[in-house]
GUDRENLO-255635 format. One line per 8 residues: number of its first residue (from 1); their letters; for each residue x, y, z of N, C-alpha, C, O. Coordinates in steps of 0.02 Angstrom, whole numbers, plus 50000, padded with zeros to 5 digits. Example, Ala and Ser with C-alpha at 12.3 -4.5 7.8 and 13.67 -1.06 7.14 Angstrom:
residues 2
1) as) 50660 49716 50390 50615 49775 50390 50660 49835 50390 50712 49834 50423  50642 49888 50354 50684 49947 50357 50645 50002 50394 50670 50057 50402 $
***
This chain:
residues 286
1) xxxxxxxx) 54062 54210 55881 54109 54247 55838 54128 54313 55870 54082 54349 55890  54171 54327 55874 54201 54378 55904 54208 54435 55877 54254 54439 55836  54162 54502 55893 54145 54565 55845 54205 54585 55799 54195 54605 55742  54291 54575 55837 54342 54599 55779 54332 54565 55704 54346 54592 55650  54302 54495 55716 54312 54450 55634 54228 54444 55633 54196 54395 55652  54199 54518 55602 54122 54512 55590 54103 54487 55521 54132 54502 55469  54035 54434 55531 53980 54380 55475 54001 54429 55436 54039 54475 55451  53969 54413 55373 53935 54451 55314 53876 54474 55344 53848 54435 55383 $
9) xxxxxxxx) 53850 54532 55334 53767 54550 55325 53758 54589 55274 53750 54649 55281  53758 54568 55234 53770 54602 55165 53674 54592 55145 53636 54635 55123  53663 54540 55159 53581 54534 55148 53549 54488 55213 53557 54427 55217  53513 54527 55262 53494 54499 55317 53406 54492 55318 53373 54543 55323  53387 54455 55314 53300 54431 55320 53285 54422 55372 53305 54381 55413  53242 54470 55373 53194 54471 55457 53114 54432 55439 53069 54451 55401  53119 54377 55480 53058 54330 55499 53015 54348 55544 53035 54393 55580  52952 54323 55557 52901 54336 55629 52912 54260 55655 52885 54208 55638 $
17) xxxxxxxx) 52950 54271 55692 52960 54203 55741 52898 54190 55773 52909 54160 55826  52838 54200 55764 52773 54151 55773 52747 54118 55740 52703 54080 55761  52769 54122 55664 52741 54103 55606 52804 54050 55572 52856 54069 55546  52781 53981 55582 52842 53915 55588 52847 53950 55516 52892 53991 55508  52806 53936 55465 52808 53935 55397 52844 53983 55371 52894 53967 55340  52829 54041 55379 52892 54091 55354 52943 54096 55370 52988 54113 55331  52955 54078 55449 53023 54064 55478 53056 54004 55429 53107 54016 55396  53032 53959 55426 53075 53908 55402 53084 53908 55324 53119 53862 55301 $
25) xxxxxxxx) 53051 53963 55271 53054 53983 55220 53143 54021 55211 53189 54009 55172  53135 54068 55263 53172 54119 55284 53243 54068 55303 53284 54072 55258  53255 54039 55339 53296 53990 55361 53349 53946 55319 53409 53934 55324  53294 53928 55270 53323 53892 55207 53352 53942 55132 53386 53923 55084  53320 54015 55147 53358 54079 55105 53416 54063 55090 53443 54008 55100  53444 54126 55059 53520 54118 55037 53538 54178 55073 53590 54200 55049  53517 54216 55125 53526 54278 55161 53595 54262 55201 53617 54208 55222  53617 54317 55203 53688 54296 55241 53659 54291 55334 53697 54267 55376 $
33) xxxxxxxx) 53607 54311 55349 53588 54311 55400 53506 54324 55399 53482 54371 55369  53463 54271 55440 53417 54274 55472 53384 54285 55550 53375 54245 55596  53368 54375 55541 53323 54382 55594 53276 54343 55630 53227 54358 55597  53257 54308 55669 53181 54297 55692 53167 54331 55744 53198 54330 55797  53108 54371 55729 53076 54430 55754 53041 54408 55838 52994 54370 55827  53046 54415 55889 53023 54407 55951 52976 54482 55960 52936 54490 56007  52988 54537 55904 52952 54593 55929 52899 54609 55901 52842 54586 55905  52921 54650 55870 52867 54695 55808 52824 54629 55793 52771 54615 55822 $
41) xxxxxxxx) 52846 54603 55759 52802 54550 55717 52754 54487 55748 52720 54449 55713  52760 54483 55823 52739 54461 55871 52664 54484 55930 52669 54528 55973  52595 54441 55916 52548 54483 55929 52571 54475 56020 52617 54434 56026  52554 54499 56071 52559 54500 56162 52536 54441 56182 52566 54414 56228  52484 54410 56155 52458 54357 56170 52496 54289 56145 52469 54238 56166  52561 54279 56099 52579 54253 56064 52659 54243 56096 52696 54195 56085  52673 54302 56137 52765 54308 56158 52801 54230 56179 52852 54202 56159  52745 54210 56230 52787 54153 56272 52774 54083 56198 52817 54039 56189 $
49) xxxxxxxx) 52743 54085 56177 52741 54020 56102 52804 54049 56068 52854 54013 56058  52803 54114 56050 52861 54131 55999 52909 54110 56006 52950 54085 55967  52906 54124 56091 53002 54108 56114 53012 54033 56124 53069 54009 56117  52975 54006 56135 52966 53910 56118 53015 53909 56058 53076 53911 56056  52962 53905 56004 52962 53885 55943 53020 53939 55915 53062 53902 55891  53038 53996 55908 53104 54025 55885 53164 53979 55934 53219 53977 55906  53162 53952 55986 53234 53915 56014 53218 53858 55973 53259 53851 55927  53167 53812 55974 53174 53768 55929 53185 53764 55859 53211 53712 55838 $
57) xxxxxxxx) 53172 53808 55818 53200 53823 55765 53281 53812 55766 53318 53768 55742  53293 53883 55811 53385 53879 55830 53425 53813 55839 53480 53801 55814  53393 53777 55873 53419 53724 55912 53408 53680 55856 53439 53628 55870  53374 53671 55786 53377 53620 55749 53385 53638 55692 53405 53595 55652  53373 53710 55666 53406 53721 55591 53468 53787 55635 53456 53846 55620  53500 53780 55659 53543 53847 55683 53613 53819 55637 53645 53864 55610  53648 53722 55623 53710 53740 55616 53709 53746 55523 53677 53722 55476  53759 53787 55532 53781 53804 55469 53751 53845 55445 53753 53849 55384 $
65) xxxxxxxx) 53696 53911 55495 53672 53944 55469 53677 54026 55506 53662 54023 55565  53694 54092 55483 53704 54133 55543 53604 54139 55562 53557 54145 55522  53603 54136 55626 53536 54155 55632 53545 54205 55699 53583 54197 55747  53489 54268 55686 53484 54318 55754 53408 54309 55776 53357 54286 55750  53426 54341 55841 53343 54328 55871 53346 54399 55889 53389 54426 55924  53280 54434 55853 53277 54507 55903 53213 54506 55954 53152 54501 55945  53246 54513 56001 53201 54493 56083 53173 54555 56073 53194 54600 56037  53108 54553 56121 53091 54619 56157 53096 54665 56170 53155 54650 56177 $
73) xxxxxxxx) 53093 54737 56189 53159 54780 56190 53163 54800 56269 53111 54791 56300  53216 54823 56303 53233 54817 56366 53172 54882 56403 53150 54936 56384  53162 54830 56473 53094 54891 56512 53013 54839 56482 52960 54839 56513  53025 54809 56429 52959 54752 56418 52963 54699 56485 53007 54697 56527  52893 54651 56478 52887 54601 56508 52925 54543 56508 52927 54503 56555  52967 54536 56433 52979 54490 56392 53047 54484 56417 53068 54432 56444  53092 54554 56406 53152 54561 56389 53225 54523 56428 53282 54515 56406  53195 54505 56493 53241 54465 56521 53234 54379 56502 53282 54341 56497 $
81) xxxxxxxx) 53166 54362 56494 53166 54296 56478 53181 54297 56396 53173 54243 56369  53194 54336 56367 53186 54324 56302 53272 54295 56314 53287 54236 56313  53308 54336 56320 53382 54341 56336 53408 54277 56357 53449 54249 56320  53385 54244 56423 53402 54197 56452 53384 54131 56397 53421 54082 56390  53307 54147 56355 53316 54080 56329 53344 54081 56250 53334 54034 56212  53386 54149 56231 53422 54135 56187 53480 54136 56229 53521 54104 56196  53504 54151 56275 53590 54109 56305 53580 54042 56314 53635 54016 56325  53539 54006 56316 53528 53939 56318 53527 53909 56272 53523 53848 56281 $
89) xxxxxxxx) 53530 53936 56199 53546 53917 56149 53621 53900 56115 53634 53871 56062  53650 53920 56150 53732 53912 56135 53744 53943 56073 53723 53996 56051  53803 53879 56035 53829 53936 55988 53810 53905 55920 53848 53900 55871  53729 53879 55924 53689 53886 55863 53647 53945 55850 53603 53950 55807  53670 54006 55906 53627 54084 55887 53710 54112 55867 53766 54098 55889  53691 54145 55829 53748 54205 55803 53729 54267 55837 53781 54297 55847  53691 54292 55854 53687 54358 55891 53620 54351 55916 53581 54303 55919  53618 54421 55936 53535 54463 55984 53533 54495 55949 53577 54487 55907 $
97) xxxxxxxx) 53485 54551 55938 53460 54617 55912 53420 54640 55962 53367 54615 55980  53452 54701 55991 53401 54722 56044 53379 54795 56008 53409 54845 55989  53299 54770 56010 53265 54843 55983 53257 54923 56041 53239 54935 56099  53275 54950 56000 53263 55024 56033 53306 55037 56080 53284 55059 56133  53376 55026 56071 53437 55038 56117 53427 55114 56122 53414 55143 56070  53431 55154 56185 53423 55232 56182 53491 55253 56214 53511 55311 56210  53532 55195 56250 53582 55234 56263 53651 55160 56308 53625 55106 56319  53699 55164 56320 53731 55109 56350 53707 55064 56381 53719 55005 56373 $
105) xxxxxxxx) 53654 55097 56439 53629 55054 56495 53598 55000 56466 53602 54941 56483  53562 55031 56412 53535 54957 56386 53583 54910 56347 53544 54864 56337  53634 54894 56322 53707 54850 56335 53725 54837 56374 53755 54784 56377  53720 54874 56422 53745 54843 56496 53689 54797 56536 53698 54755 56580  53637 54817 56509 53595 54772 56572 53573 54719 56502 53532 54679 56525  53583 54705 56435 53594 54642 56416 53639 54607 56431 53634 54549 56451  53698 54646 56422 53763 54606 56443 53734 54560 56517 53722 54500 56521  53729 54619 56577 53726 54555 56640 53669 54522 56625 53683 54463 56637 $
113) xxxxxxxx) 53623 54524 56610 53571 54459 56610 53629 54401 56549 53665 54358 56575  53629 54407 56498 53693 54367 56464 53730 54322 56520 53738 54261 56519  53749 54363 56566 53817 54331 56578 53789 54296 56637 53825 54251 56659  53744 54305 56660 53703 54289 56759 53691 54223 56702 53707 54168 56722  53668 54227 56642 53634 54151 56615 53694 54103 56587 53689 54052 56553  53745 54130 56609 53793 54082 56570 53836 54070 56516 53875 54025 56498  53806 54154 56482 53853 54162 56413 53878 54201 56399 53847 54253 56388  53934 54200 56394 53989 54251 56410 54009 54263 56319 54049 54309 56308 $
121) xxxxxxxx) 53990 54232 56270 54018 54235 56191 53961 54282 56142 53973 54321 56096  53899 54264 56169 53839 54304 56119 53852 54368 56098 53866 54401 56148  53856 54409 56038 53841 54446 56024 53802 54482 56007 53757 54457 55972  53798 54546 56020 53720 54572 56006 53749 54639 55931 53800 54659 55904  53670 54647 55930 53671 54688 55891 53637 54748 55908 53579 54729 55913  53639 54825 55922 53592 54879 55936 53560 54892 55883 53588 54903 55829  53490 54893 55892 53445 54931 55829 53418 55011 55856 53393 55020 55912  53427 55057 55813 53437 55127 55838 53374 55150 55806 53392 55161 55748 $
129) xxxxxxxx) 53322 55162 55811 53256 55164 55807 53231 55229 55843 53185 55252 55808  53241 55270 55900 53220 55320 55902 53263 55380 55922 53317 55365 55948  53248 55448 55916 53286 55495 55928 53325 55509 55990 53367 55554 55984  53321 55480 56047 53337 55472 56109 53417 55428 56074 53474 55452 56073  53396 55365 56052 53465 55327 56020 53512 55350 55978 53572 55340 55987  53488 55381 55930 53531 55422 55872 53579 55476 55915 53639 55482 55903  53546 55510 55964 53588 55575 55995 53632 55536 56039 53687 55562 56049  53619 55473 56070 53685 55459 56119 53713 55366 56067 53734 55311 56085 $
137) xxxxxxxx) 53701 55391 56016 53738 55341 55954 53855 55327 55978 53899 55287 55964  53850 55374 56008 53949 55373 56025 53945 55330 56076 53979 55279 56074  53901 55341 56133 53896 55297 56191 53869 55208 56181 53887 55156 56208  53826 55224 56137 53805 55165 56132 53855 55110 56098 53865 55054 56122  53879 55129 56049 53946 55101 56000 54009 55071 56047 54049 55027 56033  54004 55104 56097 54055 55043 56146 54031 55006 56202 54062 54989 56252  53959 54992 56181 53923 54931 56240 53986 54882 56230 54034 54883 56191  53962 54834 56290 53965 54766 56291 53936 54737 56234 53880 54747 56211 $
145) xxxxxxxx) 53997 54684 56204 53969 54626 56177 53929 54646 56090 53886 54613 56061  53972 54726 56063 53926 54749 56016 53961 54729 55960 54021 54727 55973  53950 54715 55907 53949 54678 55828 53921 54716 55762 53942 54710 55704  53858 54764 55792 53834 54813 55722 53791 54834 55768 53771 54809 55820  53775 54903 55727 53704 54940 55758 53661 54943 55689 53681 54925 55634  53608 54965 55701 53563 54940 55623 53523 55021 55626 53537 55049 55679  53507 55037 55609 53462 55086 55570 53396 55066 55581 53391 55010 55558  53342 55084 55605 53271 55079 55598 53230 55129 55593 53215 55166 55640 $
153) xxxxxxxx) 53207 55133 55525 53169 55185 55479 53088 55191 55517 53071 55248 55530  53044 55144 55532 52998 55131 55522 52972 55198 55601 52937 55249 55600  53006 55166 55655 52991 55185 55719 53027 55264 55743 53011 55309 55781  53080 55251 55701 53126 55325 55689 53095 55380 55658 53091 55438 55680  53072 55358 55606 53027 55391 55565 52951 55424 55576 52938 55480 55555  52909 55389 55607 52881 55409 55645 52850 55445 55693 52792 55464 55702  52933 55455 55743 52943 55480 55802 52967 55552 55773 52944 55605 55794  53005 55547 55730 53009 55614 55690 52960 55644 55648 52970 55694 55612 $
161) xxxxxxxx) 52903 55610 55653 52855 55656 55591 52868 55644 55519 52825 55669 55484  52930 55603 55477 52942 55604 55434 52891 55545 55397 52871 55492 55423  52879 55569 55334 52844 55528 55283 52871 55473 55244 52921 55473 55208  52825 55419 55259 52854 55359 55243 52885 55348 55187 52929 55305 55188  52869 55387 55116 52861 55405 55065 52938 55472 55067 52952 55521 55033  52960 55448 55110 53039 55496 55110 53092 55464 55076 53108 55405 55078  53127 55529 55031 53169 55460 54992 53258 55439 55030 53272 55461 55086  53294 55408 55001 53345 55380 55039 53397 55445 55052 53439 55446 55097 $
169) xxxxxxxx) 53386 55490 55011 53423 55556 55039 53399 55610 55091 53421 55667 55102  53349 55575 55118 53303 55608 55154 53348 55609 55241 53352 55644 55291  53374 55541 55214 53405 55514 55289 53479 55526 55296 53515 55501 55340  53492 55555 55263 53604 55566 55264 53595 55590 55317 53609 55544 55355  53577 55642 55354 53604 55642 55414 53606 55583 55469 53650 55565 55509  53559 55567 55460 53532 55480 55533 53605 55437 55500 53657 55421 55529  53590 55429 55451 53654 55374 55408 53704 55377 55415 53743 55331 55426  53716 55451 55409 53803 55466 55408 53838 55466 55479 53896 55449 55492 $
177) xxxxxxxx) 53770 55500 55539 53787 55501 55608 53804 55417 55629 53857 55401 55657  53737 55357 55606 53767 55297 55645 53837 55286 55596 53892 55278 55621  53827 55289 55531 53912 55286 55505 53965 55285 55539 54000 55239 55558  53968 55344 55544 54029 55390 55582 54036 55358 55652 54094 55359 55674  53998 55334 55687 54001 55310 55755 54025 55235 55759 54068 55208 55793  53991 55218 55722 54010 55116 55684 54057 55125 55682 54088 55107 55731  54089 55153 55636 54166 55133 55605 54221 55168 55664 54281 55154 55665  54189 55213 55710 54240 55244 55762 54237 55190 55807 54285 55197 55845 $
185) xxxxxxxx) 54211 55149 55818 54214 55087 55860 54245 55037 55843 54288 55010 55878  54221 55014 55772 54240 54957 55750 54205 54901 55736 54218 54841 55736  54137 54947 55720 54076 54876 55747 54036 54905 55665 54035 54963 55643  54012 54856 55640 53940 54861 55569 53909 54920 55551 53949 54960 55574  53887 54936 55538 53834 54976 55507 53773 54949 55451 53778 54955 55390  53731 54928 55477 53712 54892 55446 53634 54930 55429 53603 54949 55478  53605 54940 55361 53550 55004 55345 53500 54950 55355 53505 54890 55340  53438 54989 55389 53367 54946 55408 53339 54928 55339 53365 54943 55285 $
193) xxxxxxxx) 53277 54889 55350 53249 54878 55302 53201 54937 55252 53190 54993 55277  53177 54923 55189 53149 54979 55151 53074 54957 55157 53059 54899 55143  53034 54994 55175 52967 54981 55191 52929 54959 55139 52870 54978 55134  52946 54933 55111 52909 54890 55059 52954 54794 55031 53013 54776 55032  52904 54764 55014 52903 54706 55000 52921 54684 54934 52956 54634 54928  52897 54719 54875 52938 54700 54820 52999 54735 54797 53012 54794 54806  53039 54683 54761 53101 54693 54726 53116 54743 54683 53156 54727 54639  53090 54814 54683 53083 54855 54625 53137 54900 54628 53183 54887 54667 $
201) xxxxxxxx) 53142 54961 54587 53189 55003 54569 53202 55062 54631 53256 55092 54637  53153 55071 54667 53164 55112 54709 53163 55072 54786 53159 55112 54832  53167 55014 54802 53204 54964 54833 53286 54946 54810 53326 54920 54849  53296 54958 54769 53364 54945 54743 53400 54998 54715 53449 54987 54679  53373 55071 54732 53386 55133 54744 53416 55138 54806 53476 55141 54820  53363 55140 54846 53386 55125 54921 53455 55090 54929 53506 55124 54924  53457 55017 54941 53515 54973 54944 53577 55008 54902 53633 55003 54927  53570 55041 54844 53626 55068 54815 53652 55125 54855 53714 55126 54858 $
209) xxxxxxxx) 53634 55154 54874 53609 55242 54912 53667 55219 54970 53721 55247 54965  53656 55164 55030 53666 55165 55073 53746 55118 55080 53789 55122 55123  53741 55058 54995 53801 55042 55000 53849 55099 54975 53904 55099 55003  53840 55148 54927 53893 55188 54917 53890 55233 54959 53927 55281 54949  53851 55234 55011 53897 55286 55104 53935 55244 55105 53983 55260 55070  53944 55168 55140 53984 55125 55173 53973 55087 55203 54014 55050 55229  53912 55085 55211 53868 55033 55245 53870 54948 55238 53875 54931 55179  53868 54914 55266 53907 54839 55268 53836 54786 55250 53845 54725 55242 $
217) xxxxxxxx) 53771 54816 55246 53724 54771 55227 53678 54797 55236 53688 54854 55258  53607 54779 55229 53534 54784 55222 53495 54737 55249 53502 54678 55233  53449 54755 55293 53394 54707 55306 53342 54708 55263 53338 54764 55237  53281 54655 55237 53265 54643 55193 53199 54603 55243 53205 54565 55292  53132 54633 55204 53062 54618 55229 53049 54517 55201 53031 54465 55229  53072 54538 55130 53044 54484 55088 53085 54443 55048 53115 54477 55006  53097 54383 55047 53154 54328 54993 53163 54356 54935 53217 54353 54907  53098 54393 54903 53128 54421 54842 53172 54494 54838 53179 54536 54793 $
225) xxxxxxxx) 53196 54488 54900 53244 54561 54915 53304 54552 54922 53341 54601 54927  53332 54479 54925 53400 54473 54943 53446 54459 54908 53499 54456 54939  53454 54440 54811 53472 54449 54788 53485 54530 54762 53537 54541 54730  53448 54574 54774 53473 54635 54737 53514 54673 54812 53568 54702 54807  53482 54667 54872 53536 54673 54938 53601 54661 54931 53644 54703 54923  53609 54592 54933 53661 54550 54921 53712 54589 54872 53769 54609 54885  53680 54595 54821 53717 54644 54758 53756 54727 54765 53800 54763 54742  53726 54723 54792 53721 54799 54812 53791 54819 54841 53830 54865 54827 $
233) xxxxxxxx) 53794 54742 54911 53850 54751 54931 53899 54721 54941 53933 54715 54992  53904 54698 54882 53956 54661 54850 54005 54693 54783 53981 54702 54727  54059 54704 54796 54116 54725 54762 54102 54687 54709 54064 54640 54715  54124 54697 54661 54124 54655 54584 54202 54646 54566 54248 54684 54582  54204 54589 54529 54279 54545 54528 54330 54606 54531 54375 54608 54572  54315 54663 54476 54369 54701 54461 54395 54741 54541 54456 54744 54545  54375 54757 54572 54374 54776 54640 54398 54740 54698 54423 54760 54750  54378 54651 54668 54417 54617 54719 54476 54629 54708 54517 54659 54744 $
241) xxxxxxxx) 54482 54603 54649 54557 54585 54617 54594 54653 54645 54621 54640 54699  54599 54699 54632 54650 54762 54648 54631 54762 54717 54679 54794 54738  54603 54753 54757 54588 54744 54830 54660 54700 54848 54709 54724 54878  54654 54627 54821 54708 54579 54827 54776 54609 54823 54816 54606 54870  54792 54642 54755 54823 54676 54731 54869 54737 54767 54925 54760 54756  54825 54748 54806 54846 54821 54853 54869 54779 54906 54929 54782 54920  54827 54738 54941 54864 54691 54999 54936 54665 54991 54981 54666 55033  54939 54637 54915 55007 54598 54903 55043 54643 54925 55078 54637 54975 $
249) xxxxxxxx) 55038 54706 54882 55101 54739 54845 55130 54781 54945 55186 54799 54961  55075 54784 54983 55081 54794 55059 55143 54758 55077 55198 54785 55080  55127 54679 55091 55152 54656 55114 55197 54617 55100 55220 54578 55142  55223 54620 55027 55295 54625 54986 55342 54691 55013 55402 54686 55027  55306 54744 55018 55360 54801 55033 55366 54797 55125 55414 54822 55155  55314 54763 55158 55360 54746 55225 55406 54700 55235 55451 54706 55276  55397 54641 55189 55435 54609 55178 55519 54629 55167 55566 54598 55191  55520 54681 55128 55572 54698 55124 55593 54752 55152 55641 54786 55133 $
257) xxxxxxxx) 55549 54765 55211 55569 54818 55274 55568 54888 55233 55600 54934 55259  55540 54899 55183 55529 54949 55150 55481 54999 55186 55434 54981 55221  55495 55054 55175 55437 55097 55217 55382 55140 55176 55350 55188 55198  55377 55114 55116 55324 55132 55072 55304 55068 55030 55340 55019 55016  55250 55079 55015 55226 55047 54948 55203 55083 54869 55190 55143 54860  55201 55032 54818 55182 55087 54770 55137 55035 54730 55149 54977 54748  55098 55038 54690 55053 55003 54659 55034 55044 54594 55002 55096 54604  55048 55029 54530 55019 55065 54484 55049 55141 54458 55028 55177 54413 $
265) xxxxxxxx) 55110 55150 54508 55109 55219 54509 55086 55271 54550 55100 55330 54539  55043 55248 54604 55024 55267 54674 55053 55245 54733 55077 55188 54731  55056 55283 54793 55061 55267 54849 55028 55247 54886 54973 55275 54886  55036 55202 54929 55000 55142 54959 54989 55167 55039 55042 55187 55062  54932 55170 55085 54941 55182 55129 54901 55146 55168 54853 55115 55145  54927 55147 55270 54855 55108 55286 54783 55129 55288 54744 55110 55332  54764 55174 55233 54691 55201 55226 54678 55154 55154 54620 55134 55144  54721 55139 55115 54712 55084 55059 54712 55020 55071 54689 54977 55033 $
273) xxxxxxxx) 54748 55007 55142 54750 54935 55140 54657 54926 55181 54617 54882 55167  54648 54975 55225 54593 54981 55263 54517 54962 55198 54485 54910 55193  54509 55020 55161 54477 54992 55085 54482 54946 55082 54429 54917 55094  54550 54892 55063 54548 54842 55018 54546 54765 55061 54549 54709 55036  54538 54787 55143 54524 54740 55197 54443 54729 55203 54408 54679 55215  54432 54792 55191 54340 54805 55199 54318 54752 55133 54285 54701 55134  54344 54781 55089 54294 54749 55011 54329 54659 55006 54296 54613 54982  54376 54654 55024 54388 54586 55029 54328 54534 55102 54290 54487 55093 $
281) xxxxxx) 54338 54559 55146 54271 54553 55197 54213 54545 55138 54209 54496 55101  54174 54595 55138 54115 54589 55090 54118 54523 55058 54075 54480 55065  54181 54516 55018 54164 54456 54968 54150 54392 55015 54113 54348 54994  54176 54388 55072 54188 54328 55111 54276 54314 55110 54306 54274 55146  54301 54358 55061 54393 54326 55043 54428 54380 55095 54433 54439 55080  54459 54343 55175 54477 54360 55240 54566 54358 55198 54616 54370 55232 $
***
């Protein structure tokens, strides 16, 4: 899929691709996209089984489903074979996730391993995880082959001293910076996961927090997280509908070579049709 016409990730589930059972729990979700984890969630002794058994997964539940693999992160042992044996997967992988992008080079030296293996279509995804990444966030936004950058709280957080126990306003600056850089490209924004496992009010604090910045989806620890994800960032009928609404009344007044639009008693511009392209996306209605 080609980053201009980007999936849904409105609710994305990250798996431990060593563990068949949760993977294939995860698989059969209703998530608009499934992670399987090659990193974090992966013990050293375990890498070369993971990457087995995550292609076989791909290769037999991949159609009809978006699935990502996040490899290794670039400068590991892993990171070139991880690459090669998801380009060997064709186009039952929907993307990469490469952890701890700090700056272009690492897009560029996925890209050529990508392409030395044969696949010139994969898309990846940058996960922006430490302070080194956040400060060269402009550079990174026009790699090769980029689709979304993601947010990662856990390792970010960390590296900054900040407490896990920080709340979602804690982060507007990290948020608003990959924001602002996403949308100057043209590529996702997609908010990391919330460090916790159940479905509760301050999990669905979060997801609210980050869909009303602008943010295009959420990654999600646990199945019982992806209905209120999902929700979060999803427009509700009344929103489609005048979404539709604003499109028509667009492209009725080019129709008639008109050089304005009006809707309601307002003026129509391409910052309204831009809105009402975005929230139609969300729903899935292109």
């Amino acid at each position: 899929m080609n980053p201009a016409q980007p999936r849904r990730r409105r609710a994305v589930l990250v798996a431990p691709g060593s563990d068949e059972r949760k993977a294939g729990k995860a698989l059969a979700s209703s998530a608009d996209e499934v992670v399987l984890d090659l990193e974090d969630a992966v013990a050293t002794a375990l890498k070369d089984t993971a990457r087995d058994l995550v292609a076989d997964l791909v290769s037999t539940r991949g159609t009809g489903r978006a699935i990502a693999v996040r490899v290794n992160g670039p400068g590991t042992p892993w990171f070139a074979d991880d690459l090669r044996a998801c380009a060997a997967l064709g186009p039952a992988l929907s993307s990469i996730v490469v952890p701890k992008v700090e700056g272009p080079a690492d897009l560029a030296e996925t890209d050529r391993i990508l392409t030395e293996a044969g696949d010139a279509d994969l898309v990846v995804q940058a996960l922006i995880e430490t302070p080194a990444g956040v400060t060269r966030l402009d550079e990174i936004v026009t790699g090769p082959r980029l689709a979304a950058v993601i947010l990662g709280y856990a390792d970010l957080g960390a590296a900054l001293g900040r407490a896990r126990t920080a709340a979602p306003e804690h982060w507007l600056y990290v948020q608003d910076r990959l924001l602002h850089a996403a949308r100057a490209a043209g590529v996702q924004a997609i908010d990391g996961p919330f460090l916790s496992i159940t479905d509760d009010e301050d999990f669905r604090r979060a997801a609210r927090w980050t869909a009303d910045l602008g943010f295009d989806g959420k990654w999600v620890i646990h199945p019982a997280q992806i209905d209120s994800a999902a929700a979060a960032f999803t427009p509700d009928d009344a929103q489609a509908e005048q979404a539709r609404r604003v499109l028509a009344a667009l492209a009725e007044a080019e129709a008639r070579g008109a050089g304005a639009a009006q809707l309601d008693g307002q003026m129509l511009d391409e910052a309204v049709a831009v809105a009402a392209r975005r929230t139609l996306a969300l729903i899935g209605d292109k």
